[in-house]
Structures are given as C-alpha cells and as structure tokens.
C-alpha positions as CSV (number, residue, x, y, z in Angstrom):
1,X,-83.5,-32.7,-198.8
2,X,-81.1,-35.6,-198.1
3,X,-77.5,-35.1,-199.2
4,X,-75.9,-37.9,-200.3
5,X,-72.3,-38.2,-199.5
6,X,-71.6,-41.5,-200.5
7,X,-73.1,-40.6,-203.8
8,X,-71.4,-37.4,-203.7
9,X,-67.6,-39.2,-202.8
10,X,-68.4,-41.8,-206.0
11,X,-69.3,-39.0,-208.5
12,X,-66.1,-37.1,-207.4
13,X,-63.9,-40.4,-208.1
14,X,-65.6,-41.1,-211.4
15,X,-64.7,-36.9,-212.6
16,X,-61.4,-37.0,-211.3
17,X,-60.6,-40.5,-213.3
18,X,-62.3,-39.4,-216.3
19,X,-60.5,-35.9,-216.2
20,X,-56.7,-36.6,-214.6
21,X,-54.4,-34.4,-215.8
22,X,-52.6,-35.8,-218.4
23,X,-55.0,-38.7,-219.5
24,X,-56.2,-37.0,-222.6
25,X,-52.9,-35.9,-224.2
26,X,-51.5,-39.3,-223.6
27,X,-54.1,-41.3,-225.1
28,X,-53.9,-38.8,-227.9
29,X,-50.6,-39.3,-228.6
30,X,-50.8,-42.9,-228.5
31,X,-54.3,-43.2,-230.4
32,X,-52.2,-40.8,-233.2
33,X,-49.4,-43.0,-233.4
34,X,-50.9,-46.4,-233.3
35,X,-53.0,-45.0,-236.3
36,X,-50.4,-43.8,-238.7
37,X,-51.4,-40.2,-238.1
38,X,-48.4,-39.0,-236.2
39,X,-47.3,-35.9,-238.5
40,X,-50.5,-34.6,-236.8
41,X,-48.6,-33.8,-234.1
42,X,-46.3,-31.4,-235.8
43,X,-48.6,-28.7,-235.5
44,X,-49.4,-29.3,-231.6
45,X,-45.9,-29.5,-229.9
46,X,-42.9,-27.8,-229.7
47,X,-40.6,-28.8,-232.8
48,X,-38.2,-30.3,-230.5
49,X,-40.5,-32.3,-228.8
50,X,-42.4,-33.4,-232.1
51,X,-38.5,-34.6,-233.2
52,X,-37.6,-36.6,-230.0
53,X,-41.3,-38.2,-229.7
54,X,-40.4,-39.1,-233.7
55,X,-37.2,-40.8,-233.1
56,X,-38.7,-42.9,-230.2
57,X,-41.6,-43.7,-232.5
58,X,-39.2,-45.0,-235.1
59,X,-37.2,-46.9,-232.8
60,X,-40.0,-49.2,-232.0
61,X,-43.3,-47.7,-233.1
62,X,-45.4,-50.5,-230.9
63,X,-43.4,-49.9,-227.9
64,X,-43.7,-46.2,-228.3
65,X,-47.8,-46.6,-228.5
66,X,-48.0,-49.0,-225.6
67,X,-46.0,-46.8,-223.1
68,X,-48.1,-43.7,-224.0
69,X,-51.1,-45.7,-223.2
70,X,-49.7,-47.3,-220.2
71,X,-49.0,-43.5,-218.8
72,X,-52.8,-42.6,-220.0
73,X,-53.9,-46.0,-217.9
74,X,-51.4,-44.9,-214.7
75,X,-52.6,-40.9,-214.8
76,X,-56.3,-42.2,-214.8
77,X,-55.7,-45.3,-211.9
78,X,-53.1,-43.2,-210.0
79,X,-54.8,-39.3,-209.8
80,X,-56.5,-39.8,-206.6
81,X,-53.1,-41.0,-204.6
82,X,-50.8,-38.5,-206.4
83,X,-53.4,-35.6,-205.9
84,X,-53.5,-36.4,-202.3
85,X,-49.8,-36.3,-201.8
86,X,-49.6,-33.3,-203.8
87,X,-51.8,-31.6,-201.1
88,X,-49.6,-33.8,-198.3
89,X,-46.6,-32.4,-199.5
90,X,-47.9,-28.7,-198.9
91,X,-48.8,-29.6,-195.4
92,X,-45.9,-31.9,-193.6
93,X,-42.0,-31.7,-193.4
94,X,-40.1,-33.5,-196.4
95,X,-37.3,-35.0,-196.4
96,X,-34.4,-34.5,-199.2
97,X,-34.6,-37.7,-201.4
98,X,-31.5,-37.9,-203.2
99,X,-31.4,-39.7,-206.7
100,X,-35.3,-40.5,-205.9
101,X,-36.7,-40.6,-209.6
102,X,-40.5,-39.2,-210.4
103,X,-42.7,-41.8,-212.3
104,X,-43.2,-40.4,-215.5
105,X,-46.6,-40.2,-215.5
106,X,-46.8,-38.0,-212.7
107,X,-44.3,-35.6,-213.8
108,X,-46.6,-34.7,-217.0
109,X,-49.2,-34.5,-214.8
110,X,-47.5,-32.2,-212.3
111,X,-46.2,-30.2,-215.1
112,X,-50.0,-29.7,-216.7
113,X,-51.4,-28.6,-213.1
114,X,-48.7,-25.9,-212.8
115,X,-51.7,-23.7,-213.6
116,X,-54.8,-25.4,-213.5
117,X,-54.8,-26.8,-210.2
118,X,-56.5,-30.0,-210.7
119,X,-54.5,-32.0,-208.5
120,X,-54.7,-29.6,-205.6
121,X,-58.9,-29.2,-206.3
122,X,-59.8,-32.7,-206.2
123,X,-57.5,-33.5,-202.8
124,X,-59.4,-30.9,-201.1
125,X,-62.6,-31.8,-202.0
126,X,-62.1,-35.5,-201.5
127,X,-60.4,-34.3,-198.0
128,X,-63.5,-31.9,-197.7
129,X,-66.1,-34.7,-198.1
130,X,-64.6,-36.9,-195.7
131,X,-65.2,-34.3,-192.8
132,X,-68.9,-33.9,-193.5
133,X,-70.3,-36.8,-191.3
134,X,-67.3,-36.3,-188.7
135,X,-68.4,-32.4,-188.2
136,X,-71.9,-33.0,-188.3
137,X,-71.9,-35.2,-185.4
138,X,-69.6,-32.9,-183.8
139,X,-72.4,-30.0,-184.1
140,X,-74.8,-32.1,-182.5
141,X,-72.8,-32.0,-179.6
142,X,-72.8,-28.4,-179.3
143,X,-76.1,-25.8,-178.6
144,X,-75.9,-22.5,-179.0
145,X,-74.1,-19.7,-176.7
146,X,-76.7,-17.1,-176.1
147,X,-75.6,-14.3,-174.5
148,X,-77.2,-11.1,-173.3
149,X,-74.5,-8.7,-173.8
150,X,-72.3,-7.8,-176.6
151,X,-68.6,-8.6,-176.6
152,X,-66.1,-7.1,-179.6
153,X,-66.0,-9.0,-183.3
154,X,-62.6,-10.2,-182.6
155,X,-64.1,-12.0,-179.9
156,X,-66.6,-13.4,-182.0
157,X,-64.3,-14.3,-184.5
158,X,-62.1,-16.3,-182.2
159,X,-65.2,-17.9,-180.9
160,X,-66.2,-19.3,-184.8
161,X,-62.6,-20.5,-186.0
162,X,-62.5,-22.5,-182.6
163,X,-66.1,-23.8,-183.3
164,X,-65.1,-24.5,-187.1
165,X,-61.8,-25.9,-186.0
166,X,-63.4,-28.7,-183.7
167,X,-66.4,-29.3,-186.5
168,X,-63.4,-30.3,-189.0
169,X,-61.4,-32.4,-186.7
170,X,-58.3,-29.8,-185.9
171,X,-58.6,-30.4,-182.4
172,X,-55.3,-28.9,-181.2
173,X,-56.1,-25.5,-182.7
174,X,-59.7,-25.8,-181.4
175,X,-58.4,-24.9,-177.4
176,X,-55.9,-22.6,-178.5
177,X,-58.2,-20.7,-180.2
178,X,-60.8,-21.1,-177.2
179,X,-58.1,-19.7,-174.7
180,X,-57.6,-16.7,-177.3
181,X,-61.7,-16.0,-177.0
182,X,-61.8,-15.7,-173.5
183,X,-58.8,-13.5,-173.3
184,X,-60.3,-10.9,-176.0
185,X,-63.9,-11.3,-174.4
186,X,-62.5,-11.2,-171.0
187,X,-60.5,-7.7,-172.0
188,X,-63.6,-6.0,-173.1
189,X,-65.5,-6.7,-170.0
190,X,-62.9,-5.8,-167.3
191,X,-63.6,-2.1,-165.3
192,X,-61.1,0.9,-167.0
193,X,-59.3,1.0,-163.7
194,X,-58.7,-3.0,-163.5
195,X,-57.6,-2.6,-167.5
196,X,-55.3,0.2,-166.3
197,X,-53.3,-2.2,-164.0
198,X,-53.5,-5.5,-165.7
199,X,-52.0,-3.0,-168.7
200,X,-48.9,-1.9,-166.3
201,X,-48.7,-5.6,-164.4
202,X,-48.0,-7.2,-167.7
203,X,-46.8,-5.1,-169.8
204,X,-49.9,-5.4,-172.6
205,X,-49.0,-8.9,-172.4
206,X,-51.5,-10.6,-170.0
207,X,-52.3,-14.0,-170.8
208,X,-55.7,-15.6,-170.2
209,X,-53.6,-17.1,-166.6
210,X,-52.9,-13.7,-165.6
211,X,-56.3,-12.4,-166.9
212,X,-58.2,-14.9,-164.1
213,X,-55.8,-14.2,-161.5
214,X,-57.1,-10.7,-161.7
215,X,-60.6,-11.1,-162.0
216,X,-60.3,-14.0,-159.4
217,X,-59.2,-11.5,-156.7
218,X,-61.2,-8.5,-157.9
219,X,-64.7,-10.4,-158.5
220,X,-66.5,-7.9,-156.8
221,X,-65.3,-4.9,-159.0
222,X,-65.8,-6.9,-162.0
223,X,-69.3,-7.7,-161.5
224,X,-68.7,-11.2,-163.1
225,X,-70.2,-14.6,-162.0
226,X,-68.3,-16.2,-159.5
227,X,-68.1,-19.5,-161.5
228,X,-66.7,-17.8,-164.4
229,X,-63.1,-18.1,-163.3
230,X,-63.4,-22.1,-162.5
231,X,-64.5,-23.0,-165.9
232,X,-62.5,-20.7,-167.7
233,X,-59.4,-21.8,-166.4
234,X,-60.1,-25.5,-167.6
235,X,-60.4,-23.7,-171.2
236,X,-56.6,-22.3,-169.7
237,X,-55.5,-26.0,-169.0
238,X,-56.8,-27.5,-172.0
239,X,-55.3,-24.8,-173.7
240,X,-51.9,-24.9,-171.8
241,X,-51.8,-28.3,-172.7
242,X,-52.5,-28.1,-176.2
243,X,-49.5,-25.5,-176.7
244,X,-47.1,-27.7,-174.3
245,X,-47.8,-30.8,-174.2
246,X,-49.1,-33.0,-177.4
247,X,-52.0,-33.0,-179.7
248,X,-55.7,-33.4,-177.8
249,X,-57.8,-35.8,-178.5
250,X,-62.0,-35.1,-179.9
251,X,-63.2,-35.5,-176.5
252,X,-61.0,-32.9,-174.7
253,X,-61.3,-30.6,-177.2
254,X,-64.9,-30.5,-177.2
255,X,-64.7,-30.7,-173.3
256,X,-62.6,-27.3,-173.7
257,X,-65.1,-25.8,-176.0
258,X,-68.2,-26.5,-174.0
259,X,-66.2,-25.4,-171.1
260,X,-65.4,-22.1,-173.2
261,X,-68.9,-21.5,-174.4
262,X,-70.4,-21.8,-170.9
263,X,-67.6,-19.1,-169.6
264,X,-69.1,-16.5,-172.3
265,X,-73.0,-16.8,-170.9
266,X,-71.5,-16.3,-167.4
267,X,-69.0,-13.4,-168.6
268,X,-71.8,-11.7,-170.9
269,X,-74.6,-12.1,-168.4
270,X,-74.7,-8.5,-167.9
C-alpha cells in the first residue's frame, strides 16, 4: 500500500479550514443578523453578551454583519499560522510584548480551544506529516543492531528514544541520548569487582569518559572487544559536543548513532 502524504498534507488543510475554531459561530452570527433573525440569539449567549452584540448591531447593522463575516473569513484563512504559533509558543522563549493587541479573530478562537484543543491537534499533525519523508530516509540509513547477549530495558530504552530522536530530526538529543545507552549498557556488562571500584572512584557518578577509562585499562578483566572503547568514545565526543558546544548537524548525529550501534554488537558479543 502506498501512502500518500501529499494527499494526506491537502486533506488535513482542507479539515482544518473547513473546521477552524470559531468559523461556524461567526458566520452564524452574521448569517442571523444580516437576515433579520437576530433575537435568535437570545437564547444562545449570555444575556450580557446578547445586549452588547444588540447595541453594535443597531449602531450600524451592515457594519456589524460584515465584520462578523470578515472574522469567519480570517479564522478560516488564518487557522493554519495561528495554530502553528500556538504550538511555537509552547516550545520557545517569549518575550513580554507590552500594549501588543490580539487580532480579534484569534482571541475567539483561542478562547473556544481552551478545551477542545483544536489548535494544538492540527499543528502537531501538520508538524507530524512533515517528518514522515525526512525520518524515512533517515531509517534507510540505519540496519539493525543484533546482538547476542542481553543488556537491561533501560538500555534498550535509551537505545529507541535516540533512534526515534534522529528519525524525527532532534538531532542534538539523538547523541546525548546515545552517550546515556552506552553508559547504562556499559554498567551492566562491567565484572562485580570492576563495578565495585568505578562505584567508590566516582562516587555513583561515572560518566561514560570515566566508564572507558576503566574498561580501557582493564580490557582483559572485562572480556570486551578491544575496539569497543575507540568507537564508543566518538559516541562520548559527539555527545560531549552536543552538551557543550552547539546543535549537531543530521550527518553527525547519524555518525554518532551508527558509531553507538556498532559499540553495542562489540559490547554484547558475549
């Protein structure tokens, strides 16, 4: 089966303008008002929004039913941006905007999706859809890590939100989390004795540096394939670098997986 996701991207679009928060109670009003059948309203809104709607309307009844419509048209053209800054705004710094006025428009909308969430839903999916072609090249780049011995669920854990993280484009996050998969994997495959002093050394607080250092200059008690500690400490670097020094890019990132994957067959080889 072929899946679409051009086809998919469109349908969502065509939904989220047909369905925008907002769009139906406007044109409502203004579809009620432009056809003398305002008093209708008296039984849907708050008596002191039914009164101030009613002044407005007898101010300038043709003005009133234009602007309603115009807020229908700018909740239906406008969704897709304001739903995706609605997400932004959960995920970045803001800054204080003092005096900054909210179109109208947007504040009904906001104030509708207070509980169903529409706004949030369709900036996640679009978000969500955009990533499908991106992560499924970035599979094909991977094979899998078979391994002949068993390491703890943590480990494996660690090993799938660093997998998932590269797939969806969090590339950062991808080497940290590698780094954190070799410690845990590296901690269950260490001799009691050699747990014993890395324990004491470090104080329970062994990082993955420390961890190779150890099994570097104890490879023979260890058991563990000499060229485990080379790769694995170019997960370290990429993952040093990550926390230190800036955001890495989809090429070192699945340089540090790859490298990190590799490290487990040689680690779990028995």
């Amino acid at each position: 089966m072929s899946i679409d996701i051009g086809r998919l991207e469109t349908e969502l679009l065509r939904m989220s303008a047909e369905d925008a928060p907002g769009r139906e109670f406007c044109e409502a009003i203004s579809e009620l008002a432009g056809t003398g059948r305002f008093e209708q309203l008296r039984d849907v809104l708050p008596g002191i929004v039914f009164d101030e709607l009613w002044a407005r309307y007898q101010q300038d009844a043709e003005a009133f039913v234009a602007g309603w419509r115009k807020l229908a048209q700018d909740m239906r053209q406008g969704f897709i941006q304001h739903a995706r800054y609605r997400l932004t705004s959960l995920t970045r710094l803001r800054q204080a905007q003092d005096g900054a006025e909210t179109p109208a428009w947007q504040a009904i909308q906001r104030a509708l999706d207070g509980q169903q969430n529409d706004l949030l839903r369709a900036a996640i999916a679009i978000e969500l859809l955009d990533m499908v072609e991106p992560a499924v090249l970035r599979a094909t780049h991977l094979r899998e890590c078979v391994v002949e011995s068993a390491t703890s669920e943590d480990a494996d854990r660690y090993l799938d939100e660093a997998t998932r993280c590269y797939f969806f484009g969090l590339f950062t996050a991808c080497a940290v989390m590698c780094r954190s998969v070799l410690e845990e994997a590296i901690k269950q495959k260490l001799p009691l004795a050699l747990i014993r002093l890395v324990r004491t050394r470090y104080r329970n607080a062994a990082t993955l540096g420390n961890l190779l250092h150890e099994v570097n200059n104890n490879l023979l008690l260890t058991g563990i394939d000499g060229d485990f500690p080379r790769i694995a400490n170019q997960v370290n670097d990429a993952g040093k670098k990550a926390v230190h020094q800036g955001l890495l890019s989809g090429d070192e990132a699945r340089l540090c997986l790859q490298n990190a994957r590799r490290a487990l067959e040689l680690l779990l080889c028995r």
